[in-house]
Structure formats: C-alpha cells, structure tokens
C-alpha positions in Angstrom: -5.1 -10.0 -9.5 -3.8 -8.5 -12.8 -5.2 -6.5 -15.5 -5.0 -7.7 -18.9 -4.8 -4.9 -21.7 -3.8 -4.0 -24.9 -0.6 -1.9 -25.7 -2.7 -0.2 -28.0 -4.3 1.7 -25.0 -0.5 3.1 -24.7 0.6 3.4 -28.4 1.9 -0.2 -29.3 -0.5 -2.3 -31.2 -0.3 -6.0 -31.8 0.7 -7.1 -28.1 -0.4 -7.5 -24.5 1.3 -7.1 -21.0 0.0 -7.6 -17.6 -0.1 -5.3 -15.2 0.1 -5.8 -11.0 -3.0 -4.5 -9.4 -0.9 -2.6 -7.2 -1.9 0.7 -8.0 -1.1 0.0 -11.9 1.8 -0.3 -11.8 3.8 -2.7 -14.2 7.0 -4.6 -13.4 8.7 -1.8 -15.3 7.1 0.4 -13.6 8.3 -0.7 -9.7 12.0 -1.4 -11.3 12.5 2.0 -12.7 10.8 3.5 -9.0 13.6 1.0 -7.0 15.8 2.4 -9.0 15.5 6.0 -8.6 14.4 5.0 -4.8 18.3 3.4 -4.6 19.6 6.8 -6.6 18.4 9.1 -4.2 18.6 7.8 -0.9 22.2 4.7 -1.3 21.8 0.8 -0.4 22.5 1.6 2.6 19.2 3.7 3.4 16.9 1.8 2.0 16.5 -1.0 4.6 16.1 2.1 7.4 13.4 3.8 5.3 11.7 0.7 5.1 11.9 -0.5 8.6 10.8 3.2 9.9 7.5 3.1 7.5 6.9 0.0 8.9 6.9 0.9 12.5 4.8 4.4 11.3 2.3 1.7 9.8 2.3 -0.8 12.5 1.5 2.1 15.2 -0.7 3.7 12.8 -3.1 0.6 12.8 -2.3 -0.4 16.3 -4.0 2.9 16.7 -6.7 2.6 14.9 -7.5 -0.6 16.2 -7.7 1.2 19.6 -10.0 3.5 18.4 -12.2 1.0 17.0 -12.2 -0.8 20.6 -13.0 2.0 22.2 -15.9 2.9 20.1 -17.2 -1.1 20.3 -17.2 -0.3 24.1 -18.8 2.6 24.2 -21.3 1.2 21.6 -21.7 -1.5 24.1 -21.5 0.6 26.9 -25.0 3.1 25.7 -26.8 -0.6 24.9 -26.8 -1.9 28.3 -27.7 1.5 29.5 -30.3 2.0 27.2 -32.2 -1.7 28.5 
C-alpha cells in the first residue's frame, strides 16, 4: 500500500511522490538510512546484524506463540472444569 501526496505538504508545489507504507518512509528515505546503517557499522556487519535481529524476532514470537498456547489451554482447561 502507498500513500499518494502532494509535495506541497513538504514545501514543493506542482508534483507528487509516493511513499512506502512502511512507517512513511520514502525510497529516499530507506537509501539515505542503508547508507548511514553501512557508515557506521562496514559491509561486513551488516549481514550479522541482520541475521542476529532475526533470530531475536524469530524467538521473540516463537515465545509469544507459547504464551498464547498456554493461555488457549488454560482457557480450555477452566471450560471443561466449569461443565
């Protein structure tokens, strides 16, 4: 999904971009953050940073997923004790 608007909301009149819906941010936007991303931290750590926030994601939800099990069975658990 993208967001149409007018340039005039930021200054420039006459013309229109679209934007990503990811958070609002524009093409520009993400190229100038990979950018500084590739300033601070090399080529070579980017790939580890990204496979490490991965993993903290994937065990994050896996997690939360758990959680979410558990409280189905004890939701299920208090039903049949309840009849």
């Amino acid at each position: 999904i993208s967001v149409r608007r007018s340039l005039g909301d930021y200054g420039i009149v006459g013309e229109t971009f679209t934007k990503s819906a990811m958070f609002g941010l524009g093409w520009p936007e993400v190229g100038i953050i990979a950018i500084v991303a590739v300033l601070i931290f090399g080529p070579k750590k980017i790939p580890e940073l990204g496979s490490a926030l991965g993993k903290t994601l994937r065990g994050f939800k896996d997690e939360m997923d758990a959680e979410a099990a558990d409280f189905e069975d004890a939701d299920y658990v208090e039903d049949t004790e309840q009849t």
